[in-house]
C-alpha positions as CSV (number, residue, x, y, z in Angstrom):
1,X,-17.6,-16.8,-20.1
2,X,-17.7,-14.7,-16.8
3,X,-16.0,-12.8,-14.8
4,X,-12.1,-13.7,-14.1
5,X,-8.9,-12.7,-12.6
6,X,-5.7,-12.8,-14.5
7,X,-3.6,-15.5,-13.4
8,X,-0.3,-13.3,-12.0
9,X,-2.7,-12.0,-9.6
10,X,-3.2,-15.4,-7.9
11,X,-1.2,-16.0,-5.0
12,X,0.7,-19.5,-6.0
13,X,0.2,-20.9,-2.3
14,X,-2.0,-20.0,0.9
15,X,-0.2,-17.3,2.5
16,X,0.7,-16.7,6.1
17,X,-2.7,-15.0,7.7
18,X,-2.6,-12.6,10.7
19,X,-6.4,-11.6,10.5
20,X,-9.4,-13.3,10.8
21,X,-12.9,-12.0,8.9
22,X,-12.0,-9.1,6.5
23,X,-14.9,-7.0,6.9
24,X,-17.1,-6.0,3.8
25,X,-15.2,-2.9,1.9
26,X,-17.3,-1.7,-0.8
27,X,-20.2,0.4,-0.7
28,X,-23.1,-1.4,0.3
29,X,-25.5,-0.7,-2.6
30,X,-22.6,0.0,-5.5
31,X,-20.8,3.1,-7.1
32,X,-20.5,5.0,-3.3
33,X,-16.6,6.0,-4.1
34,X,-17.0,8.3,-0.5
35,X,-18.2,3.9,0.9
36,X,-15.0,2.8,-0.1
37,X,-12.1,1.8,1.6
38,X,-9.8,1.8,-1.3
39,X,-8.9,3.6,-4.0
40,X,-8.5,3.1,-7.4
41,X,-4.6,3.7,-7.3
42,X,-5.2,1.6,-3.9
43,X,-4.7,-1.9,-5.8
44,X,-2.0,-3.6,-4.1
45,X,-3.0,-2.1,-0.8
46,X,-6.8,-3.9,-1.8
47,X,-5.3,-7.5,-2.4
48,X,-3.1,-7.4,0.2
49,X,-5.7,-6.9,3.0
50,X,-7.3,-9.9,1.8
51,X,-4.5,-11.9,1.6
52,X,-3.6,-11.4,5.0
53,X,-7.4,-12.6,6.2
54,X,-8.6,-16.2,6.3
55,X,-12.5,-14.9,5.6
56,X,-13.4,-11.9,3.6
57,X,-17.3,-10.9,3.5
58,X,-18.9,-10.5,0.0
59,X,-22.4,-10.0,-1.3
60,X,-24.5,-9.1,-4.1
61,X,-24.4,-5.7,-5.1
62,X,-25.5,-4.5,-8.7
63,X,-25.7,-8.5,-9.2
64,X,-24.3,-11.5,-8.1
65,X,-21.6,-12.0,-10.0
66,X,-18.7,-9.3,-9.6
67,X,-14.9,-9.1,-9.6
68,X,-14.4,-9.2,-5.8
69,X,-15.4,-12.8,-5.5
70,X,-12.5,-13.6,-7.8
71,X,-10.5,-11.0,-6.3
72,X,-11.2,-13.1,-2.7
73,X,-10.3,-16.5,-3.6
74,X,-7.1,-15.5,-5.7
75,X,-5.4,-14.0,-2.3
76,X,-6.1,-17.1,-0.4
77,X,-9.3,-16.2,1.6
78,X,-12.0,-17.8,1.8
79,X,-15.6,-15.6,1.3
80,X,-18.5,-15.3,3.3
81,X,-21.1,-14.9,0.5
82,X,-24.0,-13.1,2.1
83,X,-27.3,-14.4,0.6
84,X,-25.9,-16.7,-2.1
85,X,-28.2,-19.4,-0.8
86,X,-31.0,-17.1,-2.7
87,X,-28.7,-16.4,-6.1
88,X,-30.5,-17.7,-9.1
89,X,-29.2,-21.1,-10.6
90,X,-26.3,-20.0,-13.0
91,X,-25.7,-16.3,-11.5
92,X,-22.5,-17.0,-10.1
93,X,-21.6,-19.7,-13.3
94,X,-17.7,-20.2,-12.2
95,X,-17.8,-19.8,-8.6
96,X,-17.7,-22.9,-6.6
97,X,-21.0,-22.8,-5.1
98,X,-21.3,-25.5,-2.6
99,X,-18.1,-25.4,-1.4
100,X,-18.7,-21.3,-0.6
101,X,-22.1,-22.4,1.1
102,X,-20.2,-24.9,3.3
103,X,-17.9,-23.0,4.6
104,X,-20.1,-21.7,7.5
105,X,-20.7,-25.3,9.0
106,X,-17.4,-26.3,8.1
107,X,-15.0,-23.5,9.3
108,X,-17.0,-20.7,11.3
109,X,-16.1,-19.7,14.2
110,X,-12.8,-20.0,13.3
111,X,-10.3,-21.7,15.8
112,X,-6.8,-23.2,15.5
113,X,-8.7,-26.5,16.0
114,X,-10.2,-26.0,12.3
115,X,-6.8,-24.7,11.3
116,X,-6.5,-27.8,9.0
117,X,-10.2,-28.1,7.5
118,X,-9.4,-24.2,6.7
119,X,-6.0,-24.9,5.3
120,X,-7.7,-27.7,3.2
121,X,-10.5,-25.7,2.5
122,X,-8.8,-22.3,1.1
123,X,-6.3,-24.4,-0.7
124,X,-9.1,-26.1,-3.3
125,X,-10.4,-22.8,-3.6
126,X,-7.4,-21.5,-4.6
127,X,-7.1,-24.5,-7.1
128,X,-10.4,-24.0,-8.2
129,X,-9.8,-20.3,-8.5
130,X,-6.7,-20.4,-10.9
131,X,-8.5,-23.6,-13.0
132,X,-11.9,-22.4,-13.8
133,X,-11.6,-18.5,-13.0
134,X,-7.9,-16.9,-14.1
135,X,-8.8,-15.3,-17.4
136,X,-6.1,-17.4,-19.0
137,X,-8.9,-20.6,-18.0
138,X,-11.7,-18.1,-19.6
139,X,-10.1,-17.8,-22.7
140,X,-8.9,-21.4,-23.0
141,X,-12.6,-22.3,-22.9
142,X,-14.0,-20.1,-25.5
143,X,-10.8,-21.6,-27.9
């Protein structure tokens, strides 16, 4: 079991993008409300900005494994995971490692002429998002 997104909160397709990298919005070292650029009534307003990105920045924080990865992947971007090379084996049990550690050689810098290795790209992670990481896949495990 680990940490997942309910499935109504996955975008069913990639959506249309108008931004590029989504910089990092938390606080940098965790719990910082004054850090962050949402709020908690702020939801919609959150998963929005990242749809609208192709890349969103993510890191550890209080530990590697947090909602905002899942968060991430089920609006259709694709993260930048900051130091995930150095995660321990298992921290991160659900996320799809190698295909988050390829996505620097395979897509950055972005430009229309990797427009369809994104598209690809951010479309398996979506797959892979609603398969192993919507809470409804969490709980069909554990049953």
């Amino acid at each position: 079991v680990g940490i997942s997104i309910p499935e109504d909160y996955i975008v069913d397709d990639l959506p249309l993008k108008s931004g590029g990298v989504a910089p990092f919005v938390g606080s940098s070292k965790g719990g910082e409300e004054k850090e962050y650029r949402f709020g908690p009534t702020q939801e919609s307003e959150y998963h929005g900005f990242y749809r609208r990105h192709r890349f969103a920045h993510t890191q550890k924080k209080g530990g590697w494994d947090s909602l905002r990865h899942a968060e991430i992947l089920a609006q259709g971007s694709v993260p930048i995971f900051h130091d995930l090379p150095s995660s321990p084996p298992f921290s991160v049990p659900f996320l799809p490692r190698q295909q988050i550690l390829s996505v620097p050689k395979l897509l950055l810098p972005y430009s229309k002429a990797r427009e369809s290795a994104y598209n690809a790209s951010a479309r398996t992670l979506l797959a892979h998002t609603r398969r192993c990481m919507s809470s409804e896949a969490m709980a069909a495990n554990l049953l």
